[in-house]
N, C-alpha and C positions, 0 to 999 in steps of 0.2 A: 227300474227297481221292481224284483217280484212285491207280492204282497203279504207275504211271509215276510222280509226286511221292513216293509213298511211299518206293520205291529206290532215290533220287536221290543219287548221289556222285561226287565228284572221281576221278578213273580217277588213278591215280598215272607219274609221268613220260608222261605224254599227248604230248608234243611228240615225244621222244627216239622213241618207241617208233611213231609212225608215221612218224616219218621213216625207221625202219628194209626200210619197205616198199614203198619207191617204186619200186627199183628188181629184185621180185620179178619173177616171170612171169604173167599173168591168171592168173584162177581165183578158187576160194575159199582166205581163211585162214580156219583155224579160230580161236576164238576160245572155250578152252575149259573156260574161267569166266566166263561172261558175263554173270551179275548184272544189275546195273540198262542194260548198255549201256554207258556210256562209251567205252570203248577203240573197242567197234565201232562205234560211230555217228563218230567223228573220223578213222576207217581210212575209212568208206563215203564221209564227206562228201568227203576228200582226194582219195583216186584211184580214179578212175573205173572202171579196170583189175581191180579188184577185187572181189567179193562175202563174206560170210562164213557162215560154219558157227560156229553158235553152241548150245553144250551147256551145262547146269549142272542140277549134282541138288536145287537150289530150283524146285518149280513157281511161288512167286512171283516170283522173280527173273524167271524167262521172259517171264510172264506181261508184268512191267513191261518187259522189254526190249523184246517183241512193239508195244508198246502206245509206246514212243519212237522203236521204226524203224520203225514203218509207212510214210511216206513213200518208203525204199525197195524196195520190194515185192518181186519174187523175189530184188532180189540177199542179203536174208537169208533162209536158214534154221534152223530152230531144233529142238535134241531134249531132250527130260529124261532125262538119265543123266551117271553119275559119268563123268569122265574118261578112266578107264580103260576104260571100254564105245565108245571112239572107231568102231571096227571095223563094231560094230553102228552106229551112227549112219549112218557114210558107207554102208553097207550099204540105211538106210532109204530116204536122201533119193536113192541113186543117185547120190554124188558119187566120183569113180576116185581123183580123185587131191587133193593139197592143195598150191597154193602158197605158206604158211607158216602159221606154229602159235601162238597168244600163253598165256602162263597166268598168271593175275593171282592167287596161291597163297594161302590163307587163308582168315580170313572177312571180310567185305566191312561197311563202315560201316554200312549199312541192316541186318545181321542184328545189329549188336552193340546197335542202336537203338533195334528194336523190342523192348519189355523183354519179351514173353510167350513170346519165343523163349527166353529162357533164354542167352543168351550172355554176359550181362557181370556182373560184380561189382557193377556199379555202382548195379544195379535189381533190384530184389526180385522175380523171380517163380519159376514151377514148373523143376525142372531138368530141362533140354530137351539143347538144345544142335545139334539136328539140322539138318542142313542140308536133308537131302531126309527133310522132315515124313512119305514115307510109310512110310519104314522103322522098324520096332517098336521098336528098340535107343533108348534116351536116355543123357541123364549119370545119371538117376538110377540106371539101370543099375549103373554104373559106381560112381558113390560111393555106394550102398547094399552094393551085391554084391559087390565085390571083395575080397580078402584083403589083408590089412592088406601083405603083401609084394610082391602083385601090382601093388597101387594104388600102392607108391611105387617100382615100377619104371616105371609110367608117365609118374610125376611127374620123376622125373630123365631119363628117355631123351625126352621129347616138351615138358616144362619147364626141363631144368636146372637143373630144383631143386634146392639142397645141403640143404632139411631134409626133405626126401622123407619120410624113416622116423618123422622127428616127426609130419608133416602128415597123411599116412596113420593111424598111431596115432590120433591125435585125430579123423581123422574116422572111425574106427571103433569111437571110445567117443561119440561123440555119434548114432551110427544112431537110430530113421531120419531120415535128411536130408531135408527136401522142398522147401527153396526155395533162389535161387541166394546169399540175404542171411541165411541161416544158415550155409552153406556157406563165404561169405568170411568170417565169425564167429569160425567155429572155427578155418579155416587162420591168420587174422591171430592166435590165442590162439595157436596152436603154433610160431609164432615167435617168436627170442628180442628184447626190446623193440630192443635197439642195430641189429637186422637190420631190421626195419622201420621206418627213417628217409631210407635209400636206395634208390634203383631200382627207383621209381614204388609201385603198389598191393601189399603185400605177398601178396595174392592172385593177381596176377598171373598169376602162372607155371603157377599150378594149374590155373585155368579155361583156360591155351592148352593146358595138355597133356591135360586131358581133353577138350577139344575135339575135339583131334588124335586120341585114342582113340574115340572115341564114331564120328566119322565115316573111320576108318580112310585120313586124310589122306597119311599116309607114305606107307602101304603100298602105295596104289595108284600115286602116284607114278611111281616107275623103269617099270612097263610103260606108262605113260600117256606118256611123254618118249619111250619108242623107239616107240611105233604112230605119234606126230607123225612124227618123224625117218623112219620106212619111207614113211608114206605123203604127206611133200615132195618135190617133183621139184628137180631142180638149178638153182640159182638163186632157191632159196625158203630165208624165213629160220623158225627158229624162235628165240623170246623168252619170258623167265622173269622174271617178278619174285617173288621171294621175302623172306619176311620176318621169319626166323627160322634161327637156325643150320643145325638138322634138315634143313628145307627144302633150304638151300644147299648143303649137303654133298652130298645126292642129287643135287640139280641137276648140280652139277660133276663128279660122277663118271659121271653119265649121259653128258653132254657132251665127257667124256675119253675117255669109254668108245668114242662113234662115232669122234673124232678120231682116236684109234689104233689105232682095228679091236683094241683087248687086245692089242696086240702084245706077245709074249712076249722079242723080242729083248733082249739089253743095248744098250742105247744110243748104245753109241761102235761099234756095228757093224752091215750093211746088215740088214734082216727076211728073214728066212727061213723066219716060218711062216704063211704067207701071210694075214697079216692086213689087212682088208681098211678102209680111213678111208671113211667116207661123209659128215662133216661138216669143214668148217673152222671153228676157233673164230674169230669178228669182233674179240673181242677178248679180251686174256688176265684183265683185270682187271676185277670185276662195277663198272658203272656205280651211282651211287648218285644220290639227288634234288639237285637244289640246293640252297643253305640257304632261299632264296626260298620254296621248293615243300613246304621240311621245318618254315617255320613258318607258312603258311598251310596246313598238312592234316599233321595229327599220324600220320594213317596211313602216310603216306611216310616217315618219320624210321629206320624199318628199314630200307628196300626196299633189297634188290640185284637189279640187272639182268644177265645173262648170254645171249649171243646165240650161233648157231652158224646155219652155211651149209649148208644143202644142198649137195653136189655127184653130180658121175658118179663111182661105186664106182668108188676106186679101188685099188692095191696099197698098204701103205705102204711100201716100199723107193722111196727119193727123196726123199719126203714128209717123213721121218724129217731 
């Protein structure tokens, strides 16, 4: 099997999310989760107008991306690093500027499928969890070595977990941990039997929030949303799919955050400290899948979409 088949997935809301760039300005978007390709390969085949910048901290992800957009030749480029290293990237390729931004947030069908990665409940292998294989840190890290208080603040702040202090507990009487079908073991014994009947694998929650830990997913976030945002010219959009509360909360406050330059004003009266809007939001309410799209690809059934505009800096007095 090439490695292009290997990372083979449905890009989620694929139609909405190129339609959102037709009427950008040339150049490149960034595309900066780029996984197996999708998103970018249906951006490159659409308009013409276009190239992309494509980053992700899986060398194999690249790898297969490389290896499905070949046909388009310079107009991709491609770097290994997280998101947040945008700076560097455009820094390498010599790219100034960017006409808009996509982030497809989480982990991707093909990491949760290949079971030796470590990502899912659902397959037994060593705890991994890594997205960018070359950095030393794993889950096992994480569910060996953390403090029993440590571990279930991860689990409630990155899971939502409500038995966090149980789950934690239990898995710090059962150390050491070493596989990911041990691990779902113990979290399903630490919850109580009437909690695991509803909302889905009772493990869930645990494996996204140490997921989310392990490759310090949040964290990089908010600087990763404003490097896009500085480095889009007006008239370029950037797009968020998210799929998780966590997620969308940062999303939205990033996205408020350009929209009202922080304006400190009261509301009912003009700005006066001179806070400055650099985006318009397209729209105020995140786009979600269709049901069509939410039962042909289980990956979609979270997603929210949230978009905002480039413009020319401007004041917010008026804007307001």
């Amino acid at each position: 099997m090439c490695i292009r088949d290997s990372f083979h997935h449905l890009p989620v809301m694929a139609h909405e999310i190129v339609a959102l760039y037709e009427q950008v300005p040339p150049g490149f978007v960034l595309d900066a989760t780029l996984g197996g390709g999708g998103h970018a390969e249906q951006l490159l085949d659409r308009w013409p107008h276009l190239k992309v910048l494509g980053i992700d901290r899986d060398e194999r992800a690249l790898a297969a991306a490389q290896e499905r957009l070949a046909r388009f030749g310079a107009r991709l480029r491609v770097y290994h690093c997280r998101f947040d290293r945008l700076d560097e990237a455009m820094e390498a390729l010599s790219i100034e500027s960017l006409s808009g931004a996509l982030f497809d947030l989480g982990v991707s069908s093909p990491q949760l499928d290949v079971a030796e990665r470590g990502f899912s409940y659902r397959n037994d292998a060593p705890l991994d969890m890594r997205m960018d294989q070359t950095q030393p840190w794993s889950a096992a890290d994480v569910v060996n070595g953390y403090p029993a208080d440590q571990l279930a603040r991860v689990l409630q702040q990155y899971g939502d977990e409500r038995f966090a202090r149980r789950i934690a507990a239990a898995i710090v009487a059962a150390r050491p941990i070493e596989s990911t079908a041990t691990l779902a073991e113990v979290v399903v014994s630490a919850i109580p039997a009437p909690a695991r009947r509803t909302g889905g694998h009772p493990a869930k929650r645990t494996f996204q929030a140490i997921r989310i830990e392990v490759n310090g997913e949040l964290d990089a976030l908010p600087a990763a949303l404003d490097a896009a945002i500085e480095h889009t010219v007006p008239g370029g959009r950037i797009a968020v799919l998210s799929y998780h509360s966590g997620e969308d909360r940062i999303v939205k406050d990033r996205m408020r955050s350009a929209a009202t330059g922080d304006c400190l004003c009261p509301p009912e009266l003009p700005c006066v400290c001179d806070a400055v809007q650099t985006v318009r939001i397209v729209r105020g309410v995140p786009r979600t899948p269709t049901a069509s799209e939410q039962a042909g690809n289980r990956r979609a059934s979270s997603a929210r979409l949230r978009v905002v505009e480039r413009i020319a800096d401007a004041p917010t007095r008026g804007w307001r």
